[in-house]
C-alpha positions as CSV (number, residue, x, y, z in Angstrom):
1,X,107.6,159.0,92.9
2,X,109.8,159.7,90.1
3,X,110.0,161.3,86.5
4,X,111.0,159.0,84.3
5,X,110.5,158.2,80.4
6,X,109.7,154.8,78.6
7,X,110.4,154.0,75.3
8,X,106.8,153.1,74.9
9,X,106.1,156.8,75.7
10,X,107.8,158.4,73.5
11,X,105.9,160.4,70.8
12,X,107.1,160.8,67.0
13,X,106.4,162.0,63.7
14,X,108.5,161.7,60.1
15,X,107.9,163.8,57.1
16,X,110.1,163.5,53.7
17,X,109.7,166.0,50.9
18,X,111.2,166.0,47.4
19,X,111.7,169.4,47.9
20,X,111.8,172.3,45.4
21,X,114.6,171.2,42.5
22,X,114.6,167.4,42.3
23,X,112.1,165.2,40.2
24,X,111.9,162.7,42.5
25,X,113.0,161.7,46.1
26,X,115.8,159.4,46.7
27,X,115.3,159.5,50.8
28,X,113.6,156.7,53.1
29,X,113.1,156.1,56.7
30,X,112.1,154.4,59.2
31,X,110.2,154.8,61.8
32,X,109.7,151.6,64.3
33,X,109.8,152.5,68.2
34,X,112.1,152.0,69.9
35,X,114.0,151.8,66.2
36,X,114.0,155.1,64.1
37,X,116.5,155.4,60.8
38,X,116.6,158.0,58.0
39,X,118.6,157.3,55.1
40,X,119.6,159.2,51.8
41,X,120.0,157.6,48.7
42,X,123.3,158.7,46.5
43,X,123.8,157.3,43.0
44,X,120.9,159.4,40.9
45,X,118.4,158.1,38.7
46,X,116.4,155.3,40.5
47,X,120.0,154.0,41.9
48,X,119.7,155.8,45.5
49,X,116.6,155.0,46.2
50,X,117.3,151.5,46.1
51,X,120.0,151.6,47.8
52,X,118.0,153.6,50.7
53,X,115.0,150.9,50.4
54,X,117.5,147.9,50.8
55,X,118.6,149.5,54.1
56,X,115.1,150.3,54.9
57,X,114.1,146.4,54.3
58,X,117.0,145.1,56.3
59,X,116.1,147.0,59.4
60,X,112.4,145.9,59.3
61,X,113.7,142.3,59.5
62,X,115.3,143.0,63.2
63,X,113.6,141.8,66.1
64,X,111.0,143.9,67.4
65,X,112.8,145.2,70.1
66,X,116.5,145.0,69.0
67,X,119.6,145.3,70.5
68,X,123.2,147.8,69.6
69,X,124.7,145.2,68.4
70,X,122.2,143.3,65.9
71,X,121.1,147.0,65.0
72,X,124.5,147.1,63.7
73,X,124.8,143.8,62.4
74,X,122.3,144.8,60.2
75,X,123.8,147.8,59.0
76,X,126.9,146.1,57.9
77,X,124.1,143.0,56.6
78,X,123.0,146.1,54.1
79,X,126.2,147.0,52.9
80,X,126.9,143.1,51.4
81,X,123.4,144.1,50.0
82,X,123.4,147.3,48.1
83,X,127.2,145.5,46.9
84,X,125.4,142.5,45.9
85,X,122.5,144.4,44.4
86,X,125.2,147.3,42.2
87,X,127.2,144.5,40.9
88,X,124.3,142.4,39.1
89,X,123.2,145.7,37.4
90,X,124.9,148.3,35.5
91,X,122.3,150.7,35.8
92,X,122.6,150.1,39.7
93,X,126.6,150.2,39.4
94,X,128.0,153.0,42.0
95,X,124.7,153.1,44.6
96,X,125.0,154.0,48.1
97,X,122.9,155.6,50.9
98,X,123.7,156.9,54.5
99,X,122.3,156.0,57.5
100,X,121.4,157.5,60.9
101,X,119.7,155.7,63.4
102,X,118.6,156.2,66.7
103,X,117.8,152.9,68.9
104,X,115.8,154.3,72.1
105,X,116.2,152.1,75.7
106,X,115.1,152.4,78.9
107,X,117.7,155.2,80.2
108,X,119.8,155.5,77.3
109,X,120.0,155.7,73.1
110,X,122.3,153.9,71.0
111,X,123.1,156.5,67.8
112,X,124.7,154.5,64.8
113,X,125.5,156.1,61.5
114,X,127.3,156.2,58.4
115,X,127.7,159.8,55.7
116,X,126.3,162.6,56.8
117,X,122.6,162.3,57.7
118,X,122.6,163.6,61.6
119,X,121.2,163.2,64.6
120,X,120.4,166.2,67.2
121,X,119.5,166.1,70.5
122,X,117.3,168.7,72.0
123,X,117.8,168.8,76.1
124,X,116.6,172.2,78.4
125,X,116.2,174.4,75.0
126,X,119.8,173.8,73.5
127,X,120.4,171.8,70.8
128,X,123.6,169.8,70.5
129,X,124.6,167.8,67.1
130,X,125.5,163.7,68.4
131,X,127.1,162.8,64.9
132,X,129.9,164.0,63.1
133,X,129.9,164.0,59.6
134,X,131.6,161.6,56.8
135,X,132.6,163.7,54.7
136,X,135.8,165.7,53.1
137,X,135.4,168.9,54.1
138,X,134.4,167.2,58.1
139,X,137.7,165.9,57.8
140,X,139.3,168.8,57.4
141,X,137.6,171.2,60.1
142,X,138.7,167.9,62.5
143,X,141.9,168.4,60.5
144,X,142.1,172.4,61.4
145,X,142.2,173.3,57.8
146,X,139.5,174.8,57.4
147,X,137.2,176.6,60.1
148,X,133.2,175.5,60.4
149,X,132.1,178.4,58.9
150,X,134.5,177.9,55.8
151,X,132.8,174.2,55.6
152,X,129.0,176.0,55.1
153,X,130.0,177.2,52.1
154,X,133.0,174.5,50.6
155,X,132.2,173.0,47.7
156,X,133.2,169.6,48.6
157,X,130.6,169.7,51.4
158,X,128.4,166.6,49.8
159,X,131.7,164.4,48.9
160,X,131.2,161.7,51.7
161,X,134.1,159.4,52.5
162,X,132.0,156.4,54.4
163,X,128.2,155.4,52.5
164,X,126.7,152.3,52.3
165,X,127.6,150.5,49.3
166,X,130.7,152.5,48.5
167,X,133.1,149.7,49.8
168,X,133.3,146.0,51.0
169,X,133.7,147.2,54.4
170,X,132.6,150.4,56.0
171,X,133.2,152.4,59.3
172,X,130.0,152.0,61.3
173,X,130.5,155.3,64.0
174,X,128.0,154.3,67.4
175,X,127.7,155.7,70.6
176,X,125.9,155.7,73.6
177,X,124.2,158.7,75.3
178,X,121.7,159.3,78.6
179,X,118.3,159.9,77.5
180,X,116.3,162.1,79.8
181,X,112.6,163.0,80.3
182,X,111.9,165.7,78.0
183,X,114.4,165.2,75.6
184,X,113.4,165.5,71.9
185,X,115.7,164.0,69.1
186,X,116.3,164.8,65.4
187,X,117.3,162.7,62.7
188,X,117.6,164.2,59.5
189,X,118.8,164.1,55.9
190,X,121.6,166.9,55.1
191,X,118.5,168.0,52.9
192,X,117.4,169.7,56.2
193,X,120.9,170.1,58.1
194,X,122.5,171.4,54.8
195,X,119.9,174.1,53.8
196,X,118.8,175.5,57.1
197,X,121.5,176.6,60.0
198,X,121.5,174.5,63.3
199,X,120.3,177.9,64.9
200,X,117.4,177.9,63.3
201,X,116.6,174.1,63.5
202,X,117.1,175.4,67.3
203,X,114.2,177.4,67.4
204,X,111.8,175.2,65.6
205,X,113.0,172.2,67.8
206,X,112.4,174.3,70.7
207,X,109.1,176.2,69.9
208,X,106.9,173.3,68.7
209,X,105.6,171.1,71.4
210,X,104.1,168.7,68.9
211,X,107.0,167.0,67.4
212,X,104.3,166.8,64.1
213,X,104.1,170.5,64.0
214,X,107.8,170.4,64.6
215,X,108.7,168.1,61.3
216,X,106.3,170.2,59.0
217,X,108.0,173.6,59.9
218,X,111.5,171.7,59.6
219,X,110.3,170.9,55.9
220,X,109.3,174.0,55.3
221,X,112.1,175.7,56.3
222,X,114.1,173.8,54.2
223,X,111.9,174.3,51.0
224,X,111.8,177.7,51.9
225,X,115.4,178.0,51.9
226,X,115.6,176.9,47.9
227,X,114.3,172.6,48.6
228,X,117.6,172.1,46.8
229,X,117.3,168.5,47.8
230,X,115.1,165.9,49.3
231,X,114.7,166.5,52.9
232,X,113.6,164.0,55.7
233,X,113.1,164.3,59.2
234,X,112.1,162.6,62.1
235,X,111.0,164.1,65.7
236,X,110.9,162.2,68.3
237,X,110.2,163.0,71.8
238,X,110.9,161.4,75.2
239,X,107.9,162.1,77.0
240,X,107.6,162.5,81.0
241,X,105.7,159.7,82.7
242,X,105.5,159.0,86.5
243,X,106.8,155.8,87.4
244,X,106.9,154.9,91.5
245,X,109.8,154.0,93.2
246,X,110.1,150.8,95.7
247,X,109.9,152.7,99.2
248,X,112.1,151.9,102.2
249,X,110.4,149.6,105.3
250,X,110.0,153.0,107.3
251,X,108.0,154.1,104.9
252,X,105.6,151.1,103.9
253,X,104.7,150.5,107.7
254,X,103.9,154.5,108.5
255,X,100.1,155.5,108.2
256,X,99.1,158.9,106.5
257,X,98.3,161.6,109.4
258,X,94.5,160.7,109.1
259,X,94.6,157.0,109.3
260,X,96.4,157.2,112.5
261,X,94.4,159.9,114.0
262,X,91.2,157.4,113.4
263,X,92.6,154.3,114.6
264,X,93.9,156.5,118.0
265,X,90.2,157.4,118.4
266,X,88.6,153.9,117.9
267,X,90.8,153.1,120.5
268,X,89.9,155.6,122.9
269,X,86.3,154.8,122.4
270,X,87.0,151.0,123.2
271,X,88.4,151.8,126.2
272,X,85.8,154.3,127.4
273,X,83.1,151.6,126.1
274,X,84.7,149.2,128.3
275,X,84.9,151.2,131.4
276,X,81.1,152.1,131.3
277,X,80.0,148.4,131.1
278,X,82.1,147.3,133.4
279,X,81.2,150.1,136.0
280,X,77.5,149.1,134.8
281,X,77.7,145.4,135.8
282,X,79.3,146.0,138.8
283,X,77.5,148.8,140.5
284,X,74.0,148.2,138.1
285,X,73.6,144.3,137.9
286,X,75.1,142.5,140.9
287,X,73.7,145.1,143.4
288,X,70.3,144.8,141.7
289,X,70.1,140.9,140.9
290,X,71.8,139.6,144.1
291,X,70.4,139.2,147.3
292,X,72.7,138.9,150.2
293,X,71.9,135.9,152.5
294,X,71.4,137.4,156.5
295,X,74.2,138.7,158.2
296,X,76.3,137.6,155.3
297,X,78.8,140.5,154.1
298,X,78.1,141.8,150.7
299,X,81.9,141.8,148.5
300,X,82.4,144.0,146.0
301,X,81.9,143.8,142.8
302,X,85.4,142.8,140.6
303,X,86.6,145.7,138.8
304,X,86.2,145.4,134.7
305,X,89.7,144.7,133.5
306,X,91.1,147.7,131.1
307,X,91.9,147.0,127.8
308,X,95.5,146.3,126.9
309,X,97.5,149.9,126.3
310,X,100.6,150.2,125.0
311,X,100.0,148.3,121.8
312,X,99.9,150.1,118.1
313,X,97.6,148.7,116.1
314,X,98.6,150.6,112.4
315,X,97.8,149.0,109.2
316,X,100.9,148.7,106.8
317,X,100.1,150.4,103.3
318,X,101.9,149.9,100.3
319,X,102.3,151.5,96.5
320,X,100.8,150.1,93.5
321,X,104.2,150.0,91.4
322,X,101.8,157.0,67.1
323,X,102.3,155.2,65.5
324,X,101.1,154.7,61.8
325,X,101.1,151.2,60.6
326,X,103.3,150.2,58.2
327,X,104.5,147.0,56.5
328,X,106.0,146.2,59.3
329,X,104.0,147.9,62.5
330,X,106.2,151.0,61.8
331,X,106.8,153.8,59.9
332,X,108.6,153.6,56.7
333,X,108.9,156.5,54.1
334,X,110.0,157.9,51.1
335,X,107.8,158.0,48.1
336,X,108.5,161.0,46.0
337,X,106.9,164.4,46.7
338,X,104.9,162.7,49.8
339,X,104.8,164.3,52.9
340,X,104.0,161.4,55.3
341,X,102.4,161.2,58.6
């Protein structure tokens, strides 16, 4: 035996929030397993949250269980969209969204995104951030210009340089990493990760067990800390499930300690069983039911012949090797002010 994880096991929950300041919410996501995306729409008015919904509509088109590279495919398939989309209106002119996903496999996760909506992975109580921003003020703490802690607080913090829709072509960042039993994942909008320090998303991430207690407190947090923007979040946990490994000959054709102590018996029984009759016919039945003819000599009985020894007789044994509908069997998200399950 094993601890492994499935993708069908793992547990999940997304909440998005209009927060405290805005009038409406210009974040979507969704939430498919094994697919999960959040995206935040940039542009104002009802311009972002098109341009988030066009993403949102693209993914739901993929195959149910999808692979890296169509998952990307249809990233770059949303860009030519939200282009195509801000260039027949001019009340749509300038739209763009980012995008995080994560695509969950068997042993591993494919994370794809574009701005700077972020993924987190939780793994033995320390959380690690697996994206790096797209944005100015990124670039220069990759630069050394500035230090991290000068970047909390720089105003050009929210000036991306890669978003959906911003350009003909855009730099899709993907990578692989291990997934584990017992690791649980965050996406969120920087309406979370700009508000409320990664120590702090630390704790929550750790504390909660439920990942749907774990998204409320995330949103509150971040409404707490002034809801300057939209927030979204998704939790989503790779639960432990045992799954049995194919054992070695040696092991298939030995007995557990009791079966072998019961098949040892029955065979010491047979044996006394036949001794007993045999020693009955021979001394009990012939000397009782033959008569020997006058001066005739009276032969022994034969002896009973023993049962076989020697042979094992062991019987081989072997091993037996939340989701919420939506439009599309998944999660998807964003109205304003909702808090969805």
């Amino acid at each position: 035996m094993t601890i492994e994880w499935s993708p069908s096991t793992a547990s999940h929950a997304a909440r998005t929030d209009v927060g405290v300041v805005r009038d409406h919410n210009e974040d979507r996501f969704l939430a498919r397993p094994p697919l999960f995306m959040v995206a935040d729409g940039l542009g104002g008015q009802a311009a972002g949250e098109i341009a988030a919904e066009l993403l949102v509509d693209t993914l739901q088109r993929l195959p149910a269980e999808p692979t890296a590279t169509e998952l990307i495919a249809a990233i770059e398939s949303a860009n030519r969209a939200i282009r195509d989309a801000a260039a027949a209106g001019e009340a749509l002119r300038g739209m763009s969204t980012t995008c995080v996903a994560i695509l969950m496999l068997d042993v591993a996760a494919e994370v794809v995104h574009v701005g700077d909506s972020r993924a987190y992975r939780l793994r033995a109580g320390r959380l690690e951030r697996l994206t790096e921003d797209h944005s100015v003020v990124a670039e220069l703490v990759r630069g050394g210009i500035i230090d991290a802690s000068e970047a909390e607080t720089d105003d050009r913090r929210h000036i991306l340089t890669q978003a959906l829709g911003s350009a003909n072509r855009i730099a899709i960042s993907a990578s692989t990493i291990d997934v584990q039993a017992g690791d649980r994942f965050l996406l969120c909008s920087d309406g979370l990760s700009g508000q409320v320090d990664d120590r702090d998303i630390e704790a929550v991430m750790r504390g909660d067990g439920d990942p749907g207690v774990a998204a409320d407190e995330l949103v509150r947090r971040s409404n707490a800390a002034g809801g300057h923007d939209n927030v979204t979040v998704i939790v989503v946990d790779a639960q432990m499930s045992i799954a049995p490994r194919v054992r070695d000959q040696r092991s298939v054709h030995r007995p557990i300690r009791g079966q072998r102590t019961s098949v040892a018996v029955a065979l010491l029984a047979a044996f006394l069983l036949a001794a007993v009759v045999g020693l009955a016919l021979g001394n009990g039945w012939f000397s009782t039911s033959r008569t020997a003819a006058p001066g005739a000599s009276v032969q022994p009985a034969a002896s009973p012949t023993a049962a076989p020894t020697g042979s094992s007789i062991f019987p081989a044994t072997s091993g037996s090797p939340g989701q919420v509908p939506g439009a599309s069997g998944g999660d998807v998200g964003g109205a304003a002010g909702s808090a969805e399950p």
